[in-house]
C-alpha positions in Angstrom: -23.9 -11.6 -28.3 -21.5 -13.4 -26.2 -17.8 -12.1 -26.5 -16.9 -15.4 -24.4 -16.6 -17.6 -21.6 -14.4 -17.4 -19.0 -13.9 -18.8 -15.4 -13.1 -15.8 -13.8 -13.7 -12.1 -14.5 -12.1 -8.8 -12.9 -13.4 -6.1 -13.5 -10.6 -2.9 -12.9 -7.0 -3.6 -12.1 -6.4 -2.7 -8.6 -3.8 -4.5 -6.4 -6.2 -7.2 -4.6 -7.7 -7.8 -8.0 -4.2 -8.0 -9.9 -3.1 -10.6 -7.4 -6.3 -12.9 -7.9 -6.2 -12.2 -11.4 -2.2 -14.0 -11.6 -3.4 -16.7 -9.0 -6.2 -17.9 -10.8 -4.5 -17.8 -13.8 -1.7 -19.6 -12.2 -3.9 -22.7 -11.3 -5.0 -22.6 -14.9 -8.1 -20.3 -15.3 -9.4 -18.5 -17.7 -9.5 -14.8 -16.5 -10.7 -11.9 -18.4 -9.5 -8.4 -16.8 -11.5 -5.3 -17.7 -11.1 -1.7 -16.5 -12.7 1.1 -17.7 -9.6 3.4 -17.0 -6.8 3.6 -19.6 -3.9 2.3 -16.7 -3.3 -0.3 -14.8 -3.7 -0.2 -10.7 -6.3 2.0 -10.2 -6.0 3.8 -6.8 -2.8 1.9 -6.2 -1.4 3.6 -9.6 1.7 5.9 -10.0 2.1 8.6 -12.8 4.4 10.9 -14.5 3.9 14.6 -13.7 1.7 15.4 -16.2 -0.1 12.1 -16.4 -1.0 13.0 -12.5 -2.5 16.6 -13.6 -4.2 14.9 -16.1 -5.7 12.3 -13.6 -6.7 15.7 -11.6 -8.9 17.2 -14.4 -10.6 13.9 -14.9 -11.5 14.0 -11.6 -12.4 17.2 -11.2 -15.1 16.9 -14.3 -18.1 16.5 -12.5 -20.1 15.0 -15.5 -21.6 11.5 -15.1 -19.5 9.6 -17.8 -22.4 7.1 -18.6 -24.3 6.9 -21.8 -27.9 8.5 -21.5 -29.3 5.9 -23.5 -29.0 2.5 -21.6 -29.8 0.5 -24.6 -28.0 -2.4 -22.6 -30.7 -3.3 -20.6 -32.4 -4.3 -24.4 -30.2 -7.7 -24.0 -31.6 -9.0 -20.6 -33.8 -11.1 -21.2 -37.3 -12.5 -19.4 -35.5 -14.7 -16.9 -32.4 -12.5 -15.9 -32.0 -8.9 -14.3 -29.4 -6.6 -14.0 -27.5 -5.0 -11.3 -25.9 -1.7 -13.1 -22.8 -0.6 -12.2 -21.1 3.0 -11.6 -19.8 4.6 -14.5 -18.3 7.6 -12.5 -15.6 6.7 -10.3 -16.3 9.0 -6.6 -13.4 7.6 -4.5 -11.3 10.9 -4.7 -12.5 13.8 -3.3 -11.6 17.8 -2.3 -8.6 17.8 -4.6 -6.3 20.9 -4.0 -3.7 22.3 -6.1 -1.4 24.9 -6.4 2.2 24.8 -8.4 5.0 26.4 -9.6 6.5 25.3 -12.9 8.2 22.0 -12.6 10.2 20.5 -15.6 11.3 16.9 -16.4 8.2 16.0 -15.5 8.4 12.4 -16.9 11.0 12.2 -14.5 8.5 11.8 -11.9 6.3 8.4 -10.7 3.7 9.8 -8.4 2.1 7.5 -6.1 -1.6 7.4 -5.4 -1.2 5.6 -2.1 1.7 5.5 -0.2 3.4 2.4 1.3 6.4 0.7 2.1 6.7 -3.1 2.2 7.9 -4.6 5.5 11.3 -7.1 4.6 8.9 -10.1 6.2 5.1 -10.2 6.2 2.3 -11.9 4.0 3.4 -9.1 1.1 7.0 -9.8 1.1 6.5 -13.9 0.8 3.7 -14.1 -1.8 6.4 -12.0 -4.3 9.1 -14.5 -3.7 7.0 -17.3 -3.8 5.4 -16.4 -6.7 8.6 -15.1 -8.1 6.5 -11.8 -9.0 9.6 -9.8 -7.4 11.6 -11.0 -10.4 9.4 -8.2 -12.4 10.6 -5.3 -10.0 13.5 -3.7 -8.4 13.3 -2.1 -4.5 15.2 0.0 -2.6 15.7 -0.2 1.1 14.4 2.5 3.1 17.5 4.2 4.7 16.1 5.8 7.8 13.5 6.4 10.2 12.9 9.7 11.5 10.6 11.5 14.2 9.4 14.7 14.9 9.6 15.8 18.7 9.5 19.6 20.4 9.5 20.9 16.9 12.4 19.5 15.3 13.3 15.8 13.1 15.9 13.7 14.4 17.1 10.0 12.9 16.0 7.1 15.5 18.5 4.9 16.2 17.0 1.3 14.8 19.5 -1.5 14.6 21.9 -2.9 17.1 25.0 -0.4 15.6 22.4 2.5 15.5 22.0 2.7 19.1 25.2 2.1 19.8 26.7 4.9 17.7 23.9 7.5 18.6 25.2 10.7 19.3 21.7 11.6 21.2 21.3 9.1 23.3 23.3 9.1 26.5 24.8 5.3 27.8 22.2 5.1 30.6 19.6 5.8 27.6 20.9 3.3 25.0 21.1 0.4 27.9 17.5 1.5 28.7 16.5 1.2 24.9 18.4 -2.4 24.2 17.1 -3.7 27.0 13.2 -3.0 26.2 14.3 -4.0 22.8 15.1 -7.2 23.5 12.2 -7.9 25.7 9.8 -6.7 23.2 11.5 -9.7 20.5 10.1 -12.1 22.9 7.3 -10.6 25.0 5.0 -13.4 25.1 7.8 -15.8 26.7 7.3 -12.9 29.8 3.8 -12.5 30.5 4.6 -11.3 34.3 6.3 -8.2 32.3 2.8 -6.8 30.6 -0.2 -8.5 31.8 -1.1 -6.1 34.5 -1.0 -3.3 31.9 -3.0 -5.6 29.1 -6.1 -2.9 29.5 -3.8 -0.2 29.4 -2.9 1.9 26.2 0.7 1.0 25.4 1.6 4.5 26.0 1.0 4.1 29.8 2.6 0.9 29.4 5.9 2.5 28.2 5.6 5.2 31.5 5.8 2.1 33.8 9.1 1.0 31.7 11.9 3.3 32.8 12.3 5.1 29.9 13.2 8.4 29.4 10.3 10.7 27.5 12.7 10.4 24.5 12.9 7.0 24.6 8.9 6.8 24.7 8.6 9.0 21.8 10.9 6.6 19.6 9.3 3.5 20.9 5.6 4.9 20.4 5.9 7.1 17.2 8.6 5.6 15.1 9.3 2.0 16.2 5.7 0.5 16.8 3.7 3.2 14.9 0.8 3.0 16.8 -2.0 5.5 17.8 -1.3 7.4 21.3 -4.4 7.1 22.5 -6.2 4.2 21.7 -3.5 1.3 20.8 -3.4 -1.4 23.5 -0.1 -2.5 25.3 -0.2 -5.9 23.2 -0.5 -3.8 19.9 2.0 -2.0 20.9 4.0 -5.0 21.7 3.0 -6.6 18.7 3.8 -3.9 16.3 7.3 -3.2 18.3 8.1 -7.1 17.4 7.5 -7.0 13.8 9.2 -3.9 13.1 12.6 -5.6 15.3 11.6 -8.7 12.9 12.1 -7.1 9.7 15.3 -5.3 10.8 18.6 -6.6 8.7 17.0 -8.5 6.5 17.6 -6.5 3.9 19.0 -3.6 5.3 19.3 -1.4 8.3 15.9 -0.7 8.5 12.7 -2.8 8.1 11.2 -1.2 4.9 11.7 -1.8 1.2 10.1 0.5 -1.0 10.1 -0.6 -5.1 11.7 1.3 -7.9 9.4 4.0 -10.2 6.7 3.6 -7.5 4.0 1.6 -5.9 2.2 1.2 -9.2 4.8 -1.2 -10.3 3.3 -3.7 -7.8 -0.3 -3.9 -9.4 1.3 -4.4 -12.9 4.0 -7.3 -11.9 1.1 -9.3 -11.0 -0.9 -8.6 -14.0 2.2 -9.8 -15.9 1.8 -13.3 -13.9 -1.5 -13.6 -15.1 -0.7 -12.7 -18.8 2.5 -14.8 -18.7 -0.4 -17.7 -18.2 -2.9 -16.7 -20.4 -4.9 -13.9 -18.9 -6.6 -11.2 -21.3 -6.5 -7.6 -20.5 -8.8 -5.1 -22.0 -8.0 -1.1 -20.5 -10.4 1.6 -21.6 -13.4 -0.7 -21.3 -16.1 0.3 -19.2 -18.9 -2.5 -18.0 -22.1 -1.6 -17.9 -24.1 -4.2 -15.4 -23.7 -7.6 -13.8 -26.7 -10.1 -15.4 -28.2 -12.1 -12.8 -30.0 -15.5 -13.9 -33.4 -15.4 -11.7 -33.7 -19.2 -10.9 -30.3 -19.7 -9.3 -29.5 -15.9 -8.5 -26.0 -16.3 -9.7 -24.4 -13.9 -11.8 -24.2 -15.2 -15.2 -22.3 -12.2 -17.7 -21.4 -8.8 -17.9 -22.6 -6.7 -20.7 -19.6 -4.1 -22.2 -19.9 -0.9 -23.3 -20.3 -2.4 -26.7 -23.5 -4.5 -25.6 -21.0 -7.5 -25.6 -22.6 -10.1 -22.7 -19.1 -11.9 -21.6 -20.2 -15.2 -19.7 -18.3 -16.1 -16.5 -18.4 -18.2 -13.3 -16.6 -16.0 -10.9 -16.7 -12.4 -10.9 -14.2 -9.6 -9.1 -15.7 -6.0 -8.5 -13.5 -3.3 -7.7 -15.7 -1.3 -4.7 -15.7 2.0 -6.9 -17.5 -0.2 -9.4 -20.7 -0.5 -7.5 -23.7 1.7 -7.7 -24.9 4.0 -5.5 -27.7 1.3 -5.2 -25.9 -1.2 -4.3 -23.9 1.0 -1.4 -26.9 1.9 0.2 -26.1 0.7 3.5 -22.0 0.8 3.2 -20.5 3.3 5.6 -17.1 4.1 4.2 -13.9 5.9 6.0 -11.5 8.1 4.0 -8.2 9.0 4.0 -6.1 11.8 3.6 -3.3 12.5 1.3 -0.7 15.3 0.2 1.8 14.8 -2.4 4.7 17.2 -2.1 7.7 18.1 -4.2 10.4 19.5 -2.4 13.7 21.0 -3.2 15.8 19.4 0.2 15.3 17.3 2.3 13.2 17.5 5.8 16.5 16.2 7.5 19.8 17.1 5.9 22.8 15.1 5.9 26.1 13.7 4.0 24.3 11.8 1.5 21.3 12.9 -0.5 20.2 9.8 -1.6 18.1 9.0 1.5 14.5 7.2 1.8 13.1 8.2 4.9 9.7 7.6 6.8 9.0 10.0 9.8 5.4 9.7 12.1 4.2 13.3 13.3 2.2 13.3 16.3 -1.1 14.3 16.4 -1.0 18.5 16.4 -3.6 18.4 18.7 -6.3 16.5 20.5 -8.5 14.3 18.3 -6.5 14.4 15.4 -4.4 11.1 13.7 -0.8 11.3 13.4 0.5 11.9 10.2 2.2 9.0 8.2 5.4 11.1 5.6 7.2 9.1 3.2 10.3 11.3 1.9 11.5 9.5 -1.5 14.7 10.7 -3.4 15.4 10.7 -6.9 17.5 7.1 -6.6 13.6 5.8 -6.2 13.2 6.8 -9.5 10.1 8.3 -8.3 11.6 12.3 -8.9 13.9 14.3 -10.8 17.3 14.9 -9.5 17.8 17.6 -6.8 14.0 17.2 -5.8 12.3 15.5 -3.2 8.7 13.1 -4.0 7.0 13.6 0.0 3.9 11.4 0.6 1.7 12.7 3.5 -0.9 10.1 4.7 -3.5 9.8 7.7 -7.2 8.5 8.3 -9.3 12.3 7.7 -10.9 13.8 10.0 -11.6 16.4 7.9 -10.7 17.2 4.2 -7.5 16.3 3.4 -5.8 20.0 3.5 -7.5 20.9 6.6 -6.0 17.3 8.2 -2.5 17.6 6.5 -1.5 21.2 5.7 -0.6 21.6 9.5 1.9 19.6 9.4 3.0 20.7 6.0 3.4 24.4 7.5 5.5 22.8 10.6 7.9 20.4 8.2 8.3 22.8 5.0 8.2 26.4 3.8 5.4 27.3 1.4 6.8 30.7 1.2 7.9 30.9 -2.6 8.9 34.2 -2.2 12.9 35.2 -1.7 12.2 36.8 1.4 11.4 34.4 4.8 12.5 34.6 7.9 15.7 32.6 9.1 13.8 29.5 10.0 12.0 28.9 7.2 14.7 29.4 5.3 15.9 26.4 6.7 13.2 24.5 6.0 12.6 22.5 2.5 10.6 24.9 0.1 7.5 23.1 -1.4 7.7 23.5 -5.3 4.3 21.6 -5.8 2.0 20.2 -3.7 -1.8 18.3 -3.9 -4.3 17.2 -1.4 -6.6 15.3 -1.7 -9.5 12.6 -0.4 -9.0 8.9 -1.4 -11.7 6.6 0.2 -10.9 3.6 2.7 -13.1 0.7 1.7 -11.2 -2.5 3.5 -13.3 -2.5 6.6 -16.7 -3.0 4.7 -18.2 -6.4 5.6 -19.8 -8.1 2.5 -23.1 -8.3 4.0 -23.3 -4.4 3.4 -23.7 -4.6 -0.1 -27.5 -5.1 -1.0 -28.7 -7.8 -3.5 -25.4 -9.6 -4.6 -25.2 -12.8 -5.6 -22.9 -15.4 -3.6 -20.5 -15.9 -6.8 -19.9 -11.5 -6.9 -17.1 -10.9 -5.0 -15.9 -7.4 -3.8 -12.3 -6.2 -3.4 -11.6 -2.7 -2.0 -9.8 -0.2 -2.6 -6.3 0.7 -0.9 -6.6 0.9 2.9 -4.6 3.4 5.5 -2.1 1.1 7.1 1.4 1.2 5.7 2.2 -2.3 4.0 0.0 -4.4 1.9 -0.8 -7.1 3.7 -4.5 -6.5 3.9 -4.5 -6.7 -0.1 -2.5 -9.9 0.1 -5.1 -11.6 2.8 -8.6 -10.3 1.0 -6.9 -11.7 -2.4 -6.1 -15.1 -0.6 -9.5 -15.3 0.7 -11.1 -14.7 -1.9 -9.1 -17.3 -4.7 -9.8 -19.7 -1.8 -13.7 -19.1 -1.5 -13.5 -19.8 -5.6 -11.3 -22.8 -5.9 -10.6 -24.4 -2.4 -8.7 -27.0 -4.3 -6.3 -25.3 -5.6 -2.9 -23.8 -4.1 -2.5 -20.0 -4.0 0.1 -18.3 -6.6 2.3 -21.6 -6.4 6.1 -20.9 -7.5 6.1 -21.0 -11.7 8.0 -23.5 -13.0 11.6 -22.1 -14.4 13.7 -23.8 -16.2 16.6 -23.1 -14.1 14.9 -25.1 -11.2 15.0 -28.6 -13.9 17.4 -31.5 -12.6 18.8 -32.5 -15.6 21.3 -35.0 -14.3 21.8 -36.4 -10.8 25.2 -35.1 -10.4 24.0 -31.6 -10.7 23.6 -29.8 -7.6 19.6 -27.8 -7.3 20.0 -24.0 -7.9 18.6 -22.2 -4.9 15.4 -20.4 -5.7 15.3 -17.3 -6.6 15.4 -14.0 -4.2 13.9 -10.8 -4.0 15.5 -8.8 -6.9 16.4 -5.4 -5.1 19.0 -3.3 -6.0 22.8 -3.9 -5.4 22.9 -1.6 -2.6 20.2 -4.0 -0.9 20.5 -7.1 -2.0 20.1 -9.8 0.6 22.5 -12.2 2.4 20.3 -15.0 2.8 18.6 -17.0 0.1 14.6 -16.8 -0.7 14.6 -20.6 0.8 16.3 -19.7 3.9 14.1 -16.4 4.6 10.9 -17.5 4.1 10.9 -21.3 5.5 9.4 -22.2 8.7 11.5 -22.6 12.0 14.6 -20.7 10.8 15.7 -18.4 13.6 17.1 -15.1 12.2 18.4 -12.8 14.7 17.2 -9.3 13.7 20.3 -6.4 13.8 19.0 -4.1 16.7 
């Protein structure tokens, strides 16, 4: 029987999916959302403690989930086939635990990807323009660390920064400005680069005069590109946009929103329900129906033998069989989840978000992404640290990770250490683990999907989410050409009710008080405005 029909259906509630969900809804479709998990966001998704051990032990059962009987394939009929789809979800992999009794453990929000959002990008304007940021509250990442000849120091980021470094001699903070400054406008100063344009930006920076320091900073923390194999214009690139985002809303570029990442997913499926869109958790689908004559997908069929008629269709990548995936060669990447009791960098105030790059241990190897959140983020319990370890894998994720683990913490829990690692933050509880990198499969690598299927993958290894934001776009644009992408909702506020009354400015990014903006969401995020960023 057929539940309904609809004009667009997602199936699982991950980020890209979440935002196509709202925008279609925006532009007034009719969009079904099923997932066959019991919470919203999928990989992108943040639990409590004990919500995250009980995500563990469900992946950890190694039990196809899938009924034996696929009585399903009883409703295609004569002119239709089926493409099934994967009841078992494989995208996390070599999971590693070991813990010590931690309490308040709904005190925690425990991120399965970790990101920050840059103050200015694709991300950052699609939540004020679709006034999704009025659903969330962020915090502005307070510093930027680095890890050099063994030990973490602060970089030195905006204009006052440098300028009141202790570690930076004068000769050494002219040097730094001045490359600073160049790098805001590289491409009006082609002379400057272009002989180095097939160099990495690492030899680049050794033609600069800059002091090894300096290069280190630049390199590591500031552009956050790979040693080896980043270009100088990547570099130069990624140098710009970091300067870019600085004093927008704070002193560094980074925003990073309240009880976790997995608030992000779920502020967009509110969108989406605010204008009409269903969402069914804990329902599993069993297999797109294809028509024969037209190859189009015409239904899914439900765990309840329910065929739900659509015109559009979203597939999360974990969705798809084994079948299907054939000829899809995916990357992974690996993570470690931490709680700490200090912090990797002490100082006056404990409240401290901090993101610190650590160099590649040794040749071959990726440098290692670490996201230190403090209980302010309402992300962990007070006196504890939440420390997100990321990198592409190489290996398993404990193999690529625990290296850098040993050189930041101590995982001694016994009383007696040596001096130095009693110095270092003790690790109270920590998990590695596997999560596949789907955003550089080309459609074409799926086998036998029709044109109106569309595929969204799962998180990707890069730090912001402006990869989601771009695959959504594309997608919602493939679908309905016509129509504008996640347009501002009307609010009432915005109404002109007499001429003499002046317009309200629209609304901005809701952070926090600590970090909330000078500048109005009309101001930031028009064309042609020059802001000069505070370095």
């Amino acid at each position: 029987s057929t539940l309904a029909f609809f004009s667009t259906a997602c199936v699982i509630a991950g980020l890209p999916e979440s935002i196509i969900a709202a925008a279609c809804a925006r532009s007034g479709q009719r969009v079904l959302h099923v997932d066959s998990r019991n919470y919203y966001g999928g990989n992108w998704a943040s639990f409590s403690f004990s919500g995250l051990l009980s995500w563990i032990k469900e992946n950890q059962q190694k039990a196809d989930l899938s009924d034996e009987c696929e009585d399903w394939r009883k409703l295609i009929l004569e002119d239709e086939e089926a493409i099934a789809l994967s009841s078992k979800d494989k995208t996390i992999q070599h999971k590693i635990t070991y813990s010590q009794i931690v309490r308040e453990g709904r005190r925690f929000n425990i991120d399965l990807v970790s990101k920050l959002l840059y103050s200015r990008g694709l991300f950052i304007d699609l939540l004020i323009k679709s006034n999704v940021s009025r659903y969330a509250e962020f915090k502005n990442a307070t510093r930027v660390l680095a890890f050099r000849q063994g030990r973490v120091e602060q970089v030195p980021c905006s204009r006052a920064d440098v300028f009141n470094s202790r570690q930076l001699t004068m000769v050494e903070k002219r040097m730094l400005m001045k490359f600073l400054t160049f790098c805001l406008d590289y491409e009006q100063h082609p002379e400057e680069y272009q002989e180095h344009e097939s160099s990495t930006f690492a030899e680049f920076l050794q033609t600069r005069k800059l002091t090894p320091s300096l290069q280190h900073f630049i390199l590591h923390s500031i552009a956050m590109v790979a040693e080896t194999d980043s270009s100088t214009l990547e570099g130069l690139q990624a140098t710009k946009k970091f300067l870019q985002c600085l004093g927008r809303y704070g002193n560094t570029p980074f925003l990073f929103p309240l009880y976790g990442q997995g608030e992000i997913p779920q502020c967009f499926c509110r969108l989406c329900a605010v204008f009409g869109g269903i969402y069914c958790l804990r329902h599993a689908v069993r297999c797109l129906v294809l028509d024969r004559a037209s190859g189009r997908c015409k239904a899914i069929v439900d765990q309840f033998g329910q065929r739900i008629s659509a015109n559009y269709f979203i597939v999360e990548d974990s969705y798809l069989s084994e079948s299907t995936c054939t000829n899809v060669c995916y990357r992974q990447i690996s993570r470690a989840v931490l709680i700490t009791d200090q912090s990797v960098l002490n100082t006056d105030s404990e409240q401290q978000v901090s993101i610190l790059t650590v160099p590649p241990l040794e040749p071959g190897r990726a440098a290692v992404r670490v996201i230190e959140l403090c209980s302010s983020t309402m992300t962990c319990m007070k006196d504890t640290y939440l420390v997100h370890l990321t990198c592409p894998s190489t290996k398993t994720a404990r193999e690529d990770l625990e290296p850098v683990v040993q050189k930041l913490f101590n995982l001694n829990t016994e009383k007696e250490t040596e001096n130095e690692e009693l110095q270092k933050p003790r690790v109270l509880w920590a998990v590695y683990f596997n999560m596949r990198d789907s955003s550089g499969v080309e459609r074409s690598s799926y086998a036998g999907l029709p044109s109106n299927v569309y595929v969204c993958s799962g998180p990707d290894s890069a730090l912001g989410n402006d990869c989601a934001v771009k695959q959504a776009e594309t997608i919602f644009r493939e679908m309905f050409p016509a129509e504008e992408f996640c347009p501002p909702p009307p609010n009432p506020e915005d109404i002109i009710y007499d001429e003499d009354e002046i317009e309200p400015e629209e609304s901005e990014l809701n952070n926090s008080p600590e970090t909330k903006p000078e500048t109005s969401a009309e101001e930031s995020s028009s064309e042609g405005v020059s802001e000069h960023p505070q370095f």
